[in-house]
C-alpha positions as CSV (number, residue, x, y, z in Angstrom):
1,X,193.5,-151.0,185.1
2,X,192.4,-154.3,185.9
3,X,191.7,-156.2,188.9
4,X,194.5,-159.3,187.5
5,X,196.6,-156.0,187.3
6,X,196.3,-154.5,190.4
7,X,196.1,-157.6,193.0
8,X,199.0,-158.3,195.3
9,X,201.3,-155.7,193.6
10,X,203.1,-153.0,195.6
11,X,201.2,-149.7,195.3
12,X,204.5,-148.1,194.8
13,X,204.4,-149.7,191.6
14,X,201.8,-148.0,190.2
15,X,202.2,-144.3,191.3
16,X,203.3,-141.6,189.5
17,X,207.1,-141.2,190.5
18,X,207.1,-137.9,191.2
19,X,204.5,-138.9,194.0
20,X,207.4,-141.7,195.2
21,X,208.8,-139.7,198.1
22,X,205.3,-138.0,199.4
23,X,203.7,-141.2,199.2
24,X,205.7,-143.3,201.2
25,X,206.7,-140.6,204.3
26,X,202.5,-140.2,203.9
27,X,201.9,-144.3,204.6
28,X,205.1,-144.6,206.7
29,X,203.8,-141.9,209.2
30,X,200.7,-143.4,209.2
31,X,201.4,-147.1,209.4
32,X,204.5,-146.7,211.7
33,X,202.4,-147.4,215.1
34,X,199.4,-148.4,216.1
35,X,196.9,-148.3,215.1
36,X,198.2,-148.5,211.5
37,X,195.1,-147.2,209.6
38,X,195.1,-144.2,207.5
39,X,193.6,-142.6,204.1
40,X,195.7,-141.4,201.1
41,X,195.2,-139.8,198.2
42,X,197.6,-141.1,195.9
43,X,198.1,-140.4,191.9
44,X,198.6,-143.3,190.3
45,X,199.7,-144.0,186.1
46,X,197.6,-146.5,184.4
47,X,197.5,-147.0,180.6
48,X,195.0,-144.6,179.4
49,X,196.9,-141.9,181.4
50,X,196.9,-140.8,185.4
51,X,194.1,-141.3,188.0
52,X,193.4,-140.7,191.5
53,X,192.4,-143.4,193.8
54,X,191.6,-142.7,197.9
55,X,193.6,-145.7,199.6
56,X,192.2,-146.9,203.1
57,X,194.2,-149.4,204.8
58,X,194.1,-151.3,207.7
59,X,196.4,-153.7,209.5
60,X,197.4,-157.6,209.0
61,X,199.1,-158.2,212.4
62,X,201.4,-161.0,213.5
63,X,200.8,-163.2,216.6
64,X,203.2,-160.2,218.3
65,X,200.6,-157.7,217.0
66,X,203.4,-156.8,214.7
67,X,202.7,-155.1,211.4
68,X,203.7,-157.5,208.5
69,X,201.1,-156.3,205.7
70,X,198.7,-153.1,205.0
71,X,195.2,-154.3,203.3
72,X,194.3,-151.6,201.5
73,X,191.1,-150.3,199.4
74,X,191.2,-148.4,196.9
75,X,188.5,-145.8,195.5
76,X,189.1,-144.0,191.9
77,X,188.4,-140.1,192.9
78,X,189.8,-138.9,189.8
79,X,186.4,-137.0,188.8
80,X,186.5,-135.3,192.0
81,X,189.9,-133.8,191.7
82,X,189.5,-132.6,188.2
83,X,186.1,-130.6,190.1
Protein backbone atom coordinates (compact mmCIF):
# COMPACT_ATOMS: atom_id res chain seq x y z
CA UNK A 1 0.00 0.00 0.00
CA UNK A 2 1.16 3.25 -0.72
CA UNK A 3 1.41 6.42 1.06
CA UNK A 4 -0.84 8.36 -2.17
CA UNK A 5 -3.03 5.39 -1.16
CA UNK A 6 -3.43 5.56 2.25
CA UNK A 7 -3.46 9.58 3.03
CA UNK A 8 -6.71 11.29 3.97
CA UNK A 9 -8.83 8.11 3.37
CA UNK A 10 -11.21 6.76 6.09
CA UNK A 11 -9.48 3.76 7.80
CA UNK A 12 -12.81 2.07 7.56
CA UNK A 13 -11.98 1.82 4.10
CA UNK A 14 -9.24 -0.27 4.19
CA UNK A 15 -10.20 -2.95 6.95
CA UNK A 16 -11.13 -6.24 6.50
CA UNK A 17 -15.06 -6.17 6.81
CA UNK A 18 -15.46 -8.69 8.98
CA UNK A 19 -13.25 -6.35 11.40
CA UNK A 20 -16.13 -3.41 10.46
CA UNK A 21 -18.20 -3.70 13.70
CA UNK A 22 -15.17 -4.47 16.25
CA UNK A 23 -13.33 -1.72 14.80
CA UNK A 24 -15.50 1.03 15.14
CA UNK A 25 -17.20 0.21 18.82
CA UNK A 26 -13.07 -0.20 19.55
CA UNK A 27 -12.27 3.66 18.22
CA UNK A 28 -15.75 4.92 19.26
CA UNK A 29 -15.15 3.81 22.94
CA UNK A 30 -11.95 5.26 22.81
CA UNK A 31 -12.44 8.47 21.02
CA UNK A 32 -15.94 9.26 22.61
CA UNK A 33 -14.41 11.56 25.57
CA UNK A 34 -11.64 13.03 26.45
CA UNK A 35 -8.98 12.51 26.13
CA UNK A 36 -9.57 10.90 22.75
CA UNK A 37 -6.27 8.84 22.44
CA UNK A 38 -6.18 5.19 22.03
CA UNK A 39 -4.17 2.17 20.31
CA UNK A 40 -5.78 -0.41 17.87
CA UNK A 41 -4.84 -3.18 16.36
CA UNK A 42 -6.68 -3.32 13.31
CA UNK A 43 -6.58 -5.93 10.10
CA UNK A 44 -6.52 -4.17 7.22
CA UNK A 45 -6.78 -5.70 3.15
CA UNK A 46 -4.24 -4.38 0.84
CA UNK A 47 -3.43 -5.77 -2.61
CA UNK A 48 -0.91 -8.39 -1.92
CA UNK A 49 -3.33 -9.86 0.70
CA UNK A 50 -4.13 -8.81 4.63
CA UNK A 51 -1.86 -7.00 7.17
CA UNK A 52 -1.88 -5.75 10.56
CA UNK A 53 -1.10 -2.26 11.36
CA UNK A 54 -1.09 -0.76 15.35
CA UNK A 55 -3.08 2.69 14.95
CA UNK A 56 -2.28 5.48 17.61
CA UNK A 57 -4.40 8.41 17.38
CA UNK A 58 -4.65 11.49 18.90
CA UNK A 59 -7.09 14.38 18.86
CA UNK A 60 -7.68 17.56 16.33
CA UNK A 61 -9.95 19.73 18.56
CA UNK A 62 -12.11 22.59 17.65
CA UNK A 63 -11.94 26.07 19.34
CA UNK A 64 -14.89 24.26 21.79
CA UNK A 65 -12.23 21.52 22.39
CA UNK A 66 -14.60 19.51 20.40
CA UNK A 67 -13.51 16.43 18.49
CA UNK A 68 -13.74 17.06 14.74
CA UNK A 69 -10.81 14.65 13.44
CA UNK A 70 -8.51 11.58 14.91
CA UNK A 71 -4.74 11.89 13.48
CA UNK A 72 -3.68 8.65 13.46
CA UNK A 73 -0.29 6.61 12.95
CA UNK A 74 -0.11 3.65 11.76
CA UNK A 75 2.64 0.78 12.37
CA UNK A 76 2.53 -2.52 10.06
CA UNK A 77 2.78 -5.44 13.05
CA UNK A 78 1.87 -8.05 10.75
CA UNK A 79 5.19 -10.12 11.47
CA UNK A 80 4.42 -10.02 14.96
CA UNK A 81 1.06 -11.56 14.77
CA UNK A 82 1.94 -14.26 12.47
CA UNK A 83 4.81 -14.96 15.72
Amino acid sequence: MTEEEILGNSLLGFVDEKYHEKTVKSFRSSFSKPPFTGNHEVCIQTKNGNCWVSWSGQPVLDDEQKLIKIFAIGRDITQQKKL
